[in-house]
Each structure stands twice: as C-alpha cells, then as structure tokens.
LOBALO-76270 format. One record per residue (C-alpha): chain; z, y, x. Coordinates in nm, 4 decimals, padded with zeros to 6 digits. Each point is the difference from the previous one (the first is absolute). Example, Ala and Ser with C-alpha at 12.3 -4.5 7.8 and 13.67 -1.06 7.14 Angstrom:
% residues 2
kette | w | v | u
A | 00.7800 | -00.4500 | 01.2300
A | -00.0660 | 00.3440 | 00.1370
% end
This chain:
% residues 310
kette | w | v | u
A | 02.0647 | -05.1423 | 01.9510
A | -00.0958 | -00.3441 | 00.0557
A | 00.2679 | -00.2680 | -00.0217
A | 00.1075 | -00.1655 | 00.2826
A | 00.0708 | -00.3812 | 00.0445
A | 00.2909 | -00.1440 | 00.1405
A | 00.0041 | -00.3132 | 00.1438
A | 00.3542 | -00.2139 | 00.0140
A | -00.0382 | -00.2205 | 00.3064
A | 00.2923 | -00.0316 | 00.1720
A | 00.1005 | -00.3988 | -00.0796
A | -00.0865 | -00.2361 | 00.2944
A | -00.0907 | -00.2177 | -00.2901
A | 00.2997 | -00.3025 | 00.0456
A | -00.1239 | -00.2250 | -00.2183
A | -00.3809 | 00.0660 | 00.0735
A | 00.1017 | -00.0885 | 00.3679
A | -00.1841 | 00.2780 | 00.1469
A | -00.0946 | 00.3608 | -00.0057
A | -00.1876 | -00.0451 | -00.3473
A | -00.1074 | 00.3579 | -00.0322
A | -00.2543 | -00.0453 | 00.2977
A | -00.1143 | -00.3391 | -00.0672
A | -00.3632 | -00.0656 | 00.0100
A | -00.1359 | -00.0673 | -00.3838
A | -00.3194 | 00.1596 | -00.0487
A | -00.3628 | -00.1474 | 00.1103
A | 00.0060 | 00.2506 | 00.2716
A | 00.3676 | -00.0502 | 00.1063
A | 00.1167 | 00.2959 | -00.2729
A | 00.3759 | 00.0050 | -00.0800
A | 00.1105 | 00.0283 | -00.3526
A | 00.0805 | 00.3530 | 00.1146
A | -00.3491 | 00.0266 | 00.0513
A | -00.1180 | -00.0453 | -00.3539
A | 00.3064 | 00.2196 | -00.1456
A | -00.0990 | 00.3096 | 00.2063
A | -00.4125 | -00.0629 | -00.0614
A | 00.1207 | 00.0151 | -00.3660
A | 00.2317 | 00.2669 | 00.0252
A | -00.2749 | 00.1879 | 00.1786
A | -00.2904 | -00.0347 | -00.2940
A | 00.2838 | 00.0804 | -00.2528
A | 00.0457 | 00.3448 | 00.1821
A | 00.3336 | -00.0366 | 00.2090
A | -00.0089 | 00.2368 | 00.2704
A | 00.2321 | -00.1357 | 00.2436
A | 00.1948 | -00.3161 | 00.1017
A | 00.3820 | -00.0281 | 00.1451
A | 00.0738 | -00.3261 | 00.1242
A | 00.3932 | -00.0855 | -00.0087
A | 00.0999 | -00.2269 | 00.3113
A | 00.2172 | -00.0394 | 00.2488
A | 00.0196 | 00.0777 | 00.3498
A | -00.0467 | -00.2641 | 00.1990
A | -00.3345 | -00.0791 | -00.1973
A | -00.1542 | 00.3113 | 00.0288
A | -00.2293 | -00.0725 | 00.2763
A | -00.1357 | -00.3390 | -00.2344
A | -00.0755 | 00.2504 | -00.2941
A | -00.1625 | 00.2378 | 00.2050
A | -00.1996 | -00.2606 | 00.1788
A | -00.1694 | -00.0846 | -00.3640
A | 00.0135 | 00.2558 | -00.1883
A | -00.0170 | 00.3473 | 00.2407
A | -00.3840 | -00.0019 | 00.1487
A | -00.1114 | -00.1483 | -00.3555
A | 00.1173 | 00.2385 | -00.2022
A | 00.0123 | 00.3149 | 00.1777
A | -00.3551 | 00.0862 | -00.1291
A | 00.0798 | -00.0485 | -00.3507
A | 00.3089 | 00.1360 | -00.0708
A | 00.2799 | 00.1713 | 00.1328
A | 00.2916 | -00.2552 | 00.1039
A | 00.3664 | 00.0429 | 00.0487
A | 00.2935 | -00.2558 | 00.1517
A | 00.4015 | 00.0282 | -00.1326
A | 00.2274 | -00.2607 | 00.1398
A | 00.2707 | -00.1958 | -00.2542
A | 00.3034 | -00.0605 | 00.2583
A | 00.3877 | -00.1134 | -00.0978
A | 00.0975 | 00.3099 | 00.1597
A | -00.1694 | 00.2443 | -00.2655
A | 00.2929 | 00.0434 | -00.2119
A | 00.1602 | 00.3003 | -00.1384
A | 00.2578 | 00.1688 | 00.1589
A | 00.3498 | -00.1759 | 00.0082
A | -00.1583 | -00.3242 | -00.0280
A | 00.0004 | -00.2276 | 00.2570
A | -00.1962 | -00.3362 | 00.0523
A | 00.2512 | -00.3513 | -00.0437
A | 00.0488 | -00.2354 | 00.2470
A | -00.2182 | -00.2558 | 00.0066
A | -00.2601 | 00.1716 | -00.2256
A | -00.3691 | -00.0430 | 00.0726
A | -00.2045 | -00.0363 | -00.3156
A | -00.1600 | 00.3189 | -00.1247
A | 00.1713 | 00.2208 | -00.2270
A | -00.2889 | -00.0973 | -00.2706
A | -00.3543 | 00.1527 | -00.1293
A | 00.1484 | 00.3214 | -00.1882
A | 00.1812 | 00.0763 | 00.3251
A | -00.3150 | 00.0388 | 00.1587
A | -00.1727 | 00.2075 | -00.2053
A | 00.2892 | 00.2650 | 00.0729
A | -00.1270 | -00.0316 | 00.4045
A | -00.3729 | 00.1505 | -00.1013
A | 00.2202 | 00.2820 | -00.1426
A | -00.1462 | 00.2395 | 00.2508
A | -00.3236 | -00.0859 | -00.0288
A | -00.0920 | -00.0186 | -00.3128
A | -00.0542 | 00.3179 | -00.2287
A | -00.1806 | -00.0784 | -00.2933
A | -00.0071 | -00.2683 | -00.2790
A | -00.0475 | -00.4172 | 00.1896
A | -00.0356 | -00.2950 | -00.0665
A | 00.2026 | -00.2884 | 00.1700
A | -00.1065 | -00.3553 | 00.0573
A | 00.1092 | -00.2986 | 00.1741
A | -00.2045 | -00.0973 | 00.3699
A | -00.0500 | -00.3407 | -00.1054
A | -00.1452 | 00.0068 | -00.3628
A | -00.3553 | 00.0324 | -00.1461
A | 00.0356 | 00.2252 | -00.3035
A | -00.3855 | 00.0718 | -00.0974
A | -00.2176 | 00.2535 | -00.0059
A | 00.0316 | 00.0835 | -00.4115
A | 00.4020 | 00.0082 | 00.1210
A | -00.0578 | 00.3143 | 00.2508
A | -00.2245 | 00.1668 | -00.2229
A | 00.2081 | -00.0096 | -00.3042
A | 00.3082 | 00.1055 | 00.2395
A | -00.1999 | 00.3008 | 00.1459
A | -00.1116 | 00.1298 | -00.3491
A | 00.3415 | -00.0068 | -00.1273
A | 00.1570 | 00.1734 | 00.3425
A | -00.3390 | 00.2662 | -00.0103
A | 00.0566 | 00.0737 | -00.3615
A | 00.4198 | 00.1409 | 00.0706
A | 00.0975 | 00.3659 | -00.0678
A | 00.3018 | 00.1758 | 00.0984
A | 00.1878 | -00.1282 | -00.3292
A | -00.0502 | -00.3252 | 00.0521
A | 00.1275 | -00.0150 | 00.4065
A | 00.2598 | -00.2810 | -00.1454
A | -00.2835 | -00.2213 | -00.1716
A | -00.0281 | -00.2781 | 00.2078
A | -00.2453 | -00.3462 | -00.0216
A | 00.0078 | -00.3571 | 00.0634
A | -00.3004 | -00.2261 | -00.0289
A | 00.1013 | -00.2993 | -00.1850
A | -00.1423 | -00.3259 | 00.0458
A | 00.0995 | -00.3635 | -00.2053
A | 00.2433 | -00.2558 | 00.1601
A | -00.1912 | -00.3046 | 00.0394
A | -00.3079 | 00.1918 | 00.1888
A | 00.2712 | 00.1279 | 00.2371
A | 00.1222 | -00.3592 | 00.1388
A | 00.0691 | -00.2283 | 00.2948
A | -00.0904 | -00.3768 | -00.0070
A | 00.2030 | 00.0029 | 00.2817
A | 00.3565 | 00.1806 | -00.0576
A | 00.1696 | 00.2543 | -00.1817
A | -00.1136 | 00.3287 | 00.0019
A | 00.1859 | 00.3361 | -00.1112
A | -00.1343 | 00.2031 | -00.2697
A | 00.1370 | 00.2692 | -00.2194
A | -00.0153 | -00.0953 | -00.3660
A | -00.0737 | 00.2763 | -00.2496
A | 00.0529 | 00.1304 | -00.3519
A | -00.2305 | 00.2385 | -00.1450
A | -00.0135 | 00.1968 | -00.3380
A | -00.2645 | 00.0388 | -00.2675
A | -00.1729 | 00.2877 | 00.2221
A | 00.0261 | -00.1785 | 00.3285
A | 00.2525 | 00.1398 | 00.1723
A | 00.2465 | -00.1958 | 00.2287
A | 00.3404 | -00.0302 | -00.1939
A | 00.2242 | -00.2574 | 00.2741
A | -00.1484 | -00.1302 | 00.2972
A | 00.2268 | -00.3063 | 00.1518
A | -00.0577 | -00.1273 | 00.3276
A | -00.0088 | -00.3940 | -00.0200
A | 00.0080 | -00.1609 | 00.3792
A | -00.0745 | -00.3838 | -00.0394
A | -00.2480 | -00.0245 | -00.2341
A | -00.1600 | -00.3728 | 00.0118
A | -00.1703 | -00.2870 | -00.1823
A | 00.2259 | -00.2148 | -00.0787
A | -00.0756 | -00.3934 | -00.0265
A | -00.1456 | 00.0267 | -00.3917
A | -00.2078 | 00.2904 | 00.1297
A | 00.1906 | 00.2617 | -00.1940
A | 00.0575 | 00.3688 | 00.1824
A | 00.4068 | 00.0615 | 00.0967
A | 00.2101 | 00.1754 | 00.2078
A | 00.2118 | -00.2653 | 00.1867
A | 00.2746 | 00.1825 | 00.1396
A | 00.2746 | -00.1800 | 00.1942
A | 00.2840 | -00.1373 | -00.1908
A | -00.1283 | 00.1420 | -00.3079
A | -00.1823 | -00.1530 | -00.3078
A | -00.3968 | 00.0360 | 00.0256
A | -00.1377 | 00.3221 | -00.2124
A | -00.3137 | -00.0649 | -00.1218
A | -00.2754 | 00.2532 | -00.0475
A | -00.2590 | 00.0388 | -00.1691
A | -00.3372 | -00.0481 | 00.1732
A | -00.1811 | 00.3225 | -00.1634
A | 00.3247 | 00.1821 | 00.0695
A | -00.1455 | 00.3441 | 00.1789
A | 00.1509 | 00.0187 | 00.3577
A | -00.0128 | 00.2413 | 00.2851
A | -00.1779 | -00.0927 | 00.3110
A | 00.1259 | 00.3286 | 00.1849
A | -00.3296 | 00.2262 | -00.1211
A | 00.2299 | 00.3295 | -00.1172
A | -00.1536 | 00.3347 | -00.0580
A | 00.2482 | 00.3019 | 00.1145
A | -00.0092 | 00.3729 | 00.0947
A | 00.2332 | 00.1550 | 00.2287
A | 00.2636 | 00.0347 | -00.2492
A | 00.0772 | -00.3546 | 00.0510
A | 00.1322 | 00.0482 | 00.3542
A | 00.2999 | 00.2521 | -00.1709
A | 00.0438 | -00.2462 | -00.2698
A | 00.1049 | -00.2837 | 00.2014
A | 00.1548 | 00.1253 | 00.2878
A | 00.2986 | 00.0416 | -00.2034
A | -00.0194 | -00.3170 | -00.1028
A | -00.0396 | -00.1941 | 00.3319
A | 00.3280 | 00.2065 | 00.1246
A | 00.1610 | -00.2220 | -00.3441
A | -00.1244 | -00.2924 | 00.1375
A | 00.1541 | 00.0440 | 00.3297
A | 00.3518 | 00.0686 | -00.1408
A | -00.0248 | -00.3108 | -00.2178
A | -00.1845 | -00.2925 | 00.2185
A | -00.0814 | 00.2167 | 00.3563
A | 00.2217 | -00.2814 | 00.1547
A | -00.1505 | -00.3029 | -00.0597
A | -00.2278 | -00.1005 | 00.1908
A | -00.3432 | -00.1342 | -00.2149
A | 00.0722 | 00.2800 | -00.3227
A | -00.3353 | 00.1774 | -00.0363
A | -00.0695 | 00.3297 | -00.1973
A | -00.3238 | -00.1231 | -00.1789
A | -00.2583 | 00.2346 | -00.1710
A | 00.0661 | -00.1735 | -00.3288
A | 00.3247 | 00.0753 | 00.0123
A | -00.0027 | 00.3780 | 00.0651
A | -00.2790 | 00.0044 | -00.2608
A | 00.1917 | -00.1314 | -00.2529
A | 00.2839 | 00.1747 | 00.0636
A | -00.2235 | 00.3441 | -00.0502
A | -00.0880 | -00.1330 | -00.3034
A | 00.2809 | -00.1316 | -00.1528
A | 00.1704 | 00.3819 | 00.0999
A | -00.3492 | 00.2076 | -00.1640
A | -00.0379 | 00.1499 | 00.3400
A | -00.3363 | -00.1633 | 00.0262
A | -00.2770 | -00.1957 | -00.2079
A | -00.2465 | -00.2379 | 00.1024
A | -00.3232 | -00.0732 | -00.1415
A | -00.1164 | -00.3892 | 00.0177
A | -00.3668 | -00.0264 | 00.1079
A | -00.1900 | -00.2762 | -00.0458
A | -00.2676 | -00.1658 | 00.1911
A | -00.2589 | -00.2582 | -00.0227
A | -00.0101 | -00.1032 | 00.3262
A | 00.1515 | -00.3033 | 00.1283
A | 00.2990 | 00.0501 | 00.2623
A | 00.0368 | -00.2654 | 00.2715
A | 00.1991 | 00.0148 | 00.3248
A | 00.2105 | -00.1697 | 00.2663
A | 00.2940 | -00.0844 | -00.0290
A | 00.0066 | -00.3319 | 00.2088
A | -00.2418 | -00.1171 | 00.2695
A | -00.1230 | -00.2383 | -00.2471
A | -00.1406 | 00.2246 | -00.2188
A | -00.2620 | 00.1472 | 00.2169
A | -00.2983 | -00.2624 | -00.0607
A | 00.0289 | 00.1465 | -00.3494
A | -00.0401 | 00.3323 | 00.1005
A | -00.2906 | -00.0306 | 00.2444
A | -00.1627 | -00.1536 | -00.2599
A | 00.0531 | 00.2208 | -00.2379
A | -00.0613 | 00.3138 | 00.2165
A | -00.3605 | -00.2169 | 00.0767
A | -00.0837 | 00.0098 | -00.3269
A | 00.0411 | 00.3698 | -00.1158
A | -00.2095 | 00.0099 | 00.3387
A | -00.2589 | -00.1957 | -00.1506
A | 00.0239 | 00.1725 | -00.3141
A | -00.0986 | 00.3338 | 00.1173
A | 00.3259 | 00.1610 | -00.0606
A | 00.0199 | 00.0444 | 00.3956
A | -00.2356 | 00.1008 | 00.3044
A | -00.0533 | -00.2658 | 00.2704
A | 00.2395 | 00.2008 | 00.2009
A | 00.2681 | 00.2487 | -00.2022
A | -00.0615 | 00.2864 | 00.2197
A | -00.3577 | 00.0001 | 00.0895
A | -00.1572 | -00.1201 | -00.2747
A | -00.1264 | 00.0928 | -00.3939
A | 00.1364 | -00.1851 | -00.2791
A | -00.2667 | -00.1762 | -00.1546
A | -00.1667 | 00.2825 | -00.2187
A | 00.0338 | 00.2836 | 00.1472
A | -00.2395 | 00.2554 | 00.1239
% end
C-alpha cells in the first residue's frame, strides 16, 4: 500500500500576512504545495490529505482540486476548536488552533496506512520525500510503532527576518531521535549567533548544526492511538488557556521518552527553504527558479517531464 501524504495547512499564516499555503512562487504560479506533492508523487505516495479549515475550503479546492484530480487521489479534513474529545469544551475567548499534532488526529478517518506529514508552507526537497517514502515502504507489522523524522541543520532552516519555531533534536550513535524540544523564538541575535529569545528569560543559544525538525515526520496509523491519549492530558493540564498548543514534537517526545514509540532521523541533502514572513518570498521564487533552471523540474509541475526523462 502506497503511503499517503498529509498536508498540515490550516494556519492563515499571521505573520506571513496572508494565506501562505496558496501563494504564487513557482515560474508558472506553483505553490510550495505544488512542488511537495510533484515530489511526493515521483517518490511513490499514493494519495494526498490536505488539513484545513472550513471557511477556506473553497480557496484549496480552487488550486489544488482540477490540478490534481488526474494524478492522484485527494482528500479534505477540517482542524476546528470544536474537535475535542468528549467532556471538553472550548474556553472563552479561545481562537488559535489547538496546534499541528492536533491535526493530524482530524485525518484519523482517512488515513489507513503508514504517512507522512508536512507543513503547507515549506520546501523540503525531493531527496527528503524519497528517503521518507523508502523508510515508510520498507515497515512490517513489527515495526507499526517505528516512526521517522527528516532532520535538517539549524542555520539552513532560518529567517533573516524573525524568529522561527523549530524542534531541536538529540540523536544516538544509530540515528535514532532520543528528545525532541520544541524551541518557539529562535533568532539571530545582534553578533549573528542562533538563540531562542524567549520573553523575560535569558537568551539560549544553539548551536547552528544543531539537527531540528521542520515538521517532515514519518508515522503509521498507530500514531493516531498513541496520541490521542495524550492530547486528552493536554486538555486536563492547559485546555483553558487560550494560545497552549499540543505540538507534534511534543507528543513525539513524550512516546519516546515512555518506549511506546521510536523514531528514526533521516537525513537529506536537499536544502529546505520556506515562508515564514512576507519578506522571505523573493528568496524563494528565486530559489524555486533555479531548481527550474536546473532541470530538477518541468516547465509546468503537472504537465511536463523533468529534464531527462523518457
């Protein structure tokens, strides 16, 4: 069975401005979307599920529905406040999401066999989604609670202009994850050094090869049993504030740290780039341009051959 992709695009993108995840980047007009589901596709992914929400549903399907249908089959799950357990209620005043391992619970029904998750607004590279797809492709029935994470290093993963969240990883001498801690104001800071400046608090400087997580995880369907549990914990303790998040990070680790789950860190040679504020998007059309150029991409993703092909 081929594995499916599932695409976390929910965020209206506040700092971006916009609805980043349908921004124009490509030559052609592509999204970064685009260019994750082209490579998905030539790695052997079989279907996509895009997480959103409901009021920009008819956006997404503008894009994505007529250019996609003929490629591969394509499924919609909606991230609301209201999708909560039962007894749990949403606060007053609440209206940020209830964070990107919450939504992965939402494709629950939808998704059957072994995905991989990425984030709507990131370029991860086409080595990244064939390395994931080997790993998810090469699973048994033992190994249902092995679970990947392509890695990438710190200082290819930043903003010139802001912080940026990333979650910082530890790894052991055969490369699996060992802690995973999300870090959510990472910035230069004036002496160009990497830190995460969080209010009131003393800066905590990283290192710039540290590995991070740019939200590229590998799972199979025992994943959604694993952490429902655990987002029912996170209601108890923080349900009632009103910005808390239940982060993949932080279920991962917490699988880890309890041996109900290990995760395998992939590496890639590709070089990530994204959007995180409207100012970075020169860079990526640029960039995008040049892979163009290079051959690594058709003149159009879905209508043309990569440069070498038959």
């Amino acid at each position: 069975m081929s594995p499916t992709l599932l695409v976390l695009a929910a965020g209206m993108g506040s700092r971006y401005g916009g609805l980043k995840q349908i921004a124009p980047v490509g030559p052609s007009g592509e999204t970064i979307i685009d260019y994750s589901i082209f490579d998905a596709i030539r790695a052997g992914f079989g279907k996509v599920v895009f997480v959103i929400r409901k009021e920009i549903e008819a956006d997404f399907k503008e894009v994505f529905l007529r250019k996609l249908e003929k490629h591969l089959p394509t499924e919609y799950v909606f991230q609301e406040l209201e999708m909560l357990p039962a007894g749990f209620s949403v606060p007053e005043g609440r209206t940020k999401p209830w964070g990107t391992a919450h939504a992965i619970l939402t494709a629950k029904q939808v998704v059957n066999e072994p995905f991989a998750v990425i984030n709507g607004d990131d370029y991860y590279g086409v080595g990244a989604f064939a390395a994931m797809a080997a790993y998810l492709n090469g699973l048994t029935p033992e190994t249902q609670a092995h679970f990947a994470m392509v890695g990438y290093h710190l200082q290819k993963t930043m903003s010139q202009y802001g912080s940026v969240s990333r979650g910082v990883c530890q790894t052991d001498a055969t490369g699996f994850l060992q802690k995973v801690v999300e870090r959510t104001k990472i910035q230069f800071t004036g002496d160009g050094k990497v830190a995460d400046l969080q209010e009131n608090q003393p800066p905590l400087y990283l290192a710039e090869d540290s590995i991070v997580s740019m939200n590229f995880w590998g799972f199979t369907p025992a994943y959604f049993q694993l952490t429902e549990q655990l987002f029912i914990r996170f209601l108890q303790e923080k349900g009632q504030e009103l910005k808390s998040e239940f982060y993949i990070p932080f279920a991962v680790d917490e699988l880890i740290q309890t041996q109900q789950a290990k995760v395998k860190v992939l590496r890639s040679p590709d070089q990530w780039f994204g959007i995180t504020y409207s100012e970075d998007r020169p860079t990526v059309v640029d960039s995008l341009k040049a892979l163009h150029d290079r051959g690594i991409y058709p003149e159009r993703l879905f209508g043309g051959k990569v440069k070498g092909e038959g």
